[in-house]
N, C-alpha and C positions, 0 to 999 in steps of 0.2 A: 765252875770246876777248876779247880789250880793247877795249872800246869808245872811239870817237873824242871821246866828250864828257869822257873823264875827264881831261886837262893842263888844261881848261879849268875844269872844275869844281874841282878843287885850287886852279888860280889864283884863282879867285873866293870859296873859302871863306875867303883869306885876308883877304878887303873886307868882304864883306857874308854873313850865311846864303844858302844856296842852297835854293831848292827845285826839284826833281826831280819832273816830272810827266810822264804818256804813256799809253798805253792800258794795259790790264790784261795781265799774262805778259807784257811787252817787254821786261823784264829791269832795272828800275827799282830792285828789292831787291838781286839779284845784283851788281848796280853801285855800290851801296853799301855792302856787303862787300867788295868789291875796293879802293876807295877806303880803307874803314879800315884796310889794311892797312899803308896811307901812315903811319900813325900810330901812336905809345905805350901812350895807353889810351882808346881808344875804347869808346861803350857806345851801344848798339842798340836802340832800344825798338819794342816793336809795339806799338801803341793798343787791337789786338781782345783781348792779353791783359790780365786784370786785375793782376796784378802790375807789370807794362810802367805800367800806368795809374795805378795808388796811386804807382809811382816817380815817372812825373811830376810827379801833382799835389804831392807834396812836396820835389821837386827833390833828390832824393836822391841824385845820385852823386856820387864823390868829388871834392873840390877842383881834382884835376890832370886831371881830366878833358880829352883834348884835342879831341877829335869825339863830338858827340852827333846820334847820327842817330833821325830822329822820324819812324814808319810810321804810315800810315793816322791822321795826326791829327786828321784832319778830322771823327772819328766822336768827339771828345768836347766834352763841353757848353764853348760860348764859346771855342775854340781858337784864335782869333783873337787875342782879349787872352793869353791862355796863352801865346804863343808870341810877344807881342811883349813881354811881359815878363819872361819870358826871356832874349831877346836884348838888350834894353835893361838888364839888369842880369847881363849874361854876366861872369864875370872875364875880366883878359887870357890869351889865348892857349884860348878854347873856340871851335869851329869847329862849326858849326848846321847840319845836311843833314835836311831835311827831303822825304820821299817821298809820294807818293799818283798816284793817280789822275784819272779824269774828275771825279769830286766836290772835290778840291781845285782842282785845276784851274780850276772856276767859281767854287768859293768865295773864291778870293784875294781879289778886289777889293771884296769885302762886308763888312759889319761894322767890326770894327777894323782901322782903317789899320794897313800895313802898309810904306808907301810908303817910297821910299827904305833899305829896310833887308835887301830881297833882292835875289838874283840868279835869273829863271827858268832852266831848262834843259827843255827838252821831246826828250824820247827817243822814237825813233821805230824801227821794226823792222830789220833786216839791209837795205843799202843795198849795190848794187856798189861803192859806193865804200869804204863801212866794212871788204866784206870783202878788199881790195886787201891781198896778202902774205900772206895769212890761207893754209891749206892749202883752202878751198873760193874761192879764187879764181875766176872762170870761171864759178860757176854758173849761170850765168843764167838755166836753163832750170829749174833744181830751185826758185828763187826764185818763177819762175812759175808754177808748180806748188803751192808750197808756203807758198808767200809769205814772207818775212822774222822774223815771231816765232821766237826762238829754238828754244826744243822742238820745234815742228814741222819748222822749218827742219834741224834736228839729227838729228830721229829716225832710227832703223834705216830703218824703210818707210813708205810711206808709207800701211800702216794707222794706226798709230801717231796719225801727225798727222793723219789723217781722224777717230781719234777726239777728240784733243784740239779739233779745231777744234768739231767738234760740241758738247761739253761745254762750252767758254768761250763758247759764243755763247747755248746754251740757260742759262746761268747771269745773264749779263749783263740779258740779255732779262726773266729771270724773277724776278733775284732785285734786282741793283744796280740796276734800275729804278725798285725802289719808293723809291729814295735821291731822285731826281726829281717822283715821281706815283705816287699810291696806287692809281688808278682808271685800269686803261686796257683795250683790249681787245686782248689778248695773241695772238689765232689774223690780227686786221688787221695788228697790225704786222708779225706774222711774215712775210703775205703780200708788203706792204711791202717787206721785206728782201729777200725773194725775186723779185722786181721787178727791185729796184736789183740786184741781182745780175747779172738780165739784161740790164741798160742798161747797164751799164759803158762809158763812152765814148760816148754820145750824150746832148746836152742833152735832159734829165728835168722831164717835164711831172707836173706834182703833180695837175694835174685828171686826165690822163688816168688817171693811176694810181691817183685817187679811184673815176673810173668802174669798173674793174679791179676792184676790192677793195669795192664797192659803199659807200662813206666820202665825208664832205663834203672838198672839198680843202683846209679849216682843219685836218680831223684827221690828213689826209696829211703836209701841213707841219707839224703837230705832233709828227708821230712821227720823219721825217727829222730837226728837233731834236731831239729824244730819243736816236736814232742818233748823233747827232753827238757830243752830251754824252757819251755813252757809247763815245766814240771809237772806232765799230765802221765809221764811214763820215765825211770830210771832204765838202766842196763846191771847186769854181773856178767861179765866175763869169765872166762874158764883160766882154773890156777893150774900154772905146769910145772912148778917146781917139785920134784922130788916123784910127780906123777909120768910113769912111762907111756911116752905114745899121746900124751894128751892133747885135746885139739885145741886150737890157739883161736879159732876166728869167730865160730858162732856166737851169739853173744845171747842171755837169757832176757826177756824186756818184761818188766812186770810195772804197776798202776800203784802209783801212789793212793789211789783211791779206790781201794780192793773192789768195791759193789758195780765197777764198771767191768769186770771178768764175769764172759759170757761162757765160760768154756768149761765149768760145771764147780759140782763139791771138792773134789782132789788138787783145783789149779784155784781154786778160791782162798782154800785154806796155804797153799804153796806159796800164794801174794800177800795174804794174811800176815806170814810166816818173814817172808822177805821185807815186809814193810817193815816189821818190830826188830828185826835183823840188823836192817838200816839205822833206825834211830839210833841201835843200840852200838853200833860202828860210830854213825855219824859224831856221838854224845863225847864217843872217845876220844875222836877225833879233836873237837869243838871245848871241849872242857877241860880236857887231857894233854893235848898235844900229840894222842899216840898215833903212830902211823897203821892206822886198821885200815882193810880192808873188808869188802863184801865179795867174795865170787862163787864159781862152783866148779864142780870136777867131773871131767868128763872124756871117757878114750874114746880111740876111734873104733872098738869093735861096740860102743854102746855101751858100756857101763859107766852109770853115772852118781852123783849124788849131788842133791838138790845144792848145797850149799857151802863152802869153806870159810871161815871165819881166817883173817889172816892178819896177821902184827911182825912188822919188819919184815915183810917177804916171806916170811914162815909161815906155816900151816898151825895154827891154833884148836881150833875145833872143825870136824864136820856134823853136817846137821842136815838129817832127811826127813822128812813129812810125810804122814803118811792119815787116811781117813782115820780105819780103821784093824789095820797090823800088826798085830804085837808080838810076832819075830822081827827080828833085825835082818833089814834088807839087805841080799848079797853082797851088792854090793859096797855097802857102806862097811862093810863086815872085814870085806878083801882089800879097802881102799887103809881102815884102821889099823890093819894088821901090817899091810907094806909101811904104811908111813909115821907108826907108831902115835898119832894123833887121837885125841880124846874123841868119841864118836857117842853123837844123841840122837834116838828117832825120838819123835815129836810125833804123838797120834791121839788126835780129836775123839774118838770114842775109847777109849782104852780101860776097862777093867782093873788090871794088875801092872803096876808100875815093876820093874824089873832089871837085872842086870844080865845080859847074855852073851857070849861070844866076846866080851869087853867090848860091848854097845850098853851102852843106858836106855834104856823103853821107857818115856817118858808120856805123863801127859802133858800134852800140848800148852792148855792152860795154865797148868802150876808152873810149867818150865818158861814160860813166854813171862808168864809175871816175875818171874824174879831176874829177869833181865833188867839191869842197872842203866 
């Protein structure tokens, strides 16, 4: 299945190296085998083997090399300077695809500058948008379920991806943690995880969840970090410009990998909703250079709405989810009207597409797909 970041990442290997980052199994490798087929003589290296790593360190491939793609770099000593001098003494016509995960990810910015000499791309799981024309068109329901990573998304049944989800998650947890923290207490976080699970779509109080798991709320918010690094869960924050009274601290945490929300149809579809959200920020961000944001809106007497699309600190779009609704929800209604901003519900079973109260009543599907 071809992924939507690949015209762009061809176009940008011709300026600058690219690196290629996103959570673990998102299809980060896969996409860069696809990509080399663009090419002559391409050569592949993984970091965990030792072969892969003696080539590097000696730069050993041949002259007309035209794509060199570098996995899992981040796991060897100073690969920082490694990789900028590399690229700083690349001959004409070698093109740099460099792949990792949450630990390149953070480590860009540290060590040896790097500046001016990449192109990010952050790849995020199966989007309605991505799969527009694809033969799973339409799913929208299997995504909920199943959430977007490829294999699972893919599988025959859905044992399959019940088991894969279980295995990449006890992996992450147990193993690519210790890339972070050597010392943690592994049955708290989990509990953790399994929290956030069931909050999907409600602002998440770290003390209460301290109380919950019986942990101080520093080590809560430590491990929600940890979570994050480990792109097993994002945050939105609450936008207060222009909104009165708005609350500034609880923050929304939702899964990268929707089919791990235990907390029903309404917070599946909300994560659903948040992930395509993301990408669709993330894209602007990464291709664009635009300064997007993702948050949501929320006062203190409880009124809220799922979502705020935001560019330069302005309010762009709000956007509420909803199963099955097809009036426009109060408040999204009273938040449009104060702040003059373009406002769409998004609803999964929806009959009659609509215009009301200067809300758009959207179905979910057709509005998700033509996210760019």
């Amino acid at each position: 299945m071809r992924r939507t970041l690949t015209d762009s990442i061809l176009a940008d290997l011709e300026k600058k190296m690219v690196l290629l980052v996103g959570p673990r199994q998102v299809g980060k490798t896969w996409l860069a085998r696809e990509l080399a087929k663009r090419f002559q003589r391409p050569v592949y290296l993984n970091c965990d083997a030792r072969g892969d790593r003696e080539l590097l360190e000696r730069e050993g491939w041949l002259p007309d090399t035209d794509l060199l793609m570098l996995d899992e770099l981040h796991k060897i000593t100073d690969w920082q300077r490694t990789l900028k001098g590399i690229y700083d003494t690349r001959p004409p016509g070698l093109r740099i695809l460099v792949t990792g995960s949450a630990r390149l990810d953070l480590l860009i910015h540290g060590g040896e500058s790097l500046a001016g000499r990449y192109f990010r791309h952050r790849l995020l799981p199966f989007t309605p948008a991505e799969l527009r024309g694809t033969p799973q068109e339409g799913a929208l329901g299997r995504l909920m379920e199943r959430g977007g990573f490829p294999e699972p998304f893919l599988a025959d049944d859905e044992t399959q991806a019940a088991r894969w989800r279980q295995q990449i998650v006890d992996a992450l947890i147990r193993y690519d943690i210790l890339d972070f923290q050597r010392i943690i207490d592994f049955k708290a976080l989990q509990l953790t995880l399994d929290l956030l699970r069931a909050r999907v779509g409600s602002p998440v109080s770290f003390a209460s969840i301290a109380r919950d798991i019986g942990a101080s709320p520093t080590t809560v918010t430590r491990y929600v970090h940890l979570l994050e690094a480990l792109h097993l869960v994002f945050r939105v924050t609450p936008f207060s410009r222009d909104i009165a009274r708005a609350l500034l601290k609880e923050p929304k945490i939702y899964f990268f990998d929707t089919g791990l929300v235990s907390a029903g149809e309404g917070p599946r579809l909300e994560n659903l909703v948040a992930v395509a959200l993301l990408a669709h920020v993330w894209g602007r961000v990464d291709r664009l250079g635009e300064a997007a944001e993702l948050r949501y809106v929320r006062t203190k007497d409880g009124r809220e709405v799922d979502f705020a699309l935001v560019r330069d600190g302005r309010l762009e779009r709000l956007v509420e989810c909803k199963v099955v609704e097809d009036h426009p929800d109060p408040s999204l209604v009273r938040f449009a009207a104060q702040t003059g901003a373009p406002a769409t519900q998004v609803v999964w079973r929806l009959r009659h597409e609509q215009r009301c109260h200067d809300v758009e009543v959207r179905r979910a599907l057709d509005w998700l797909q033509a996210l760019a």
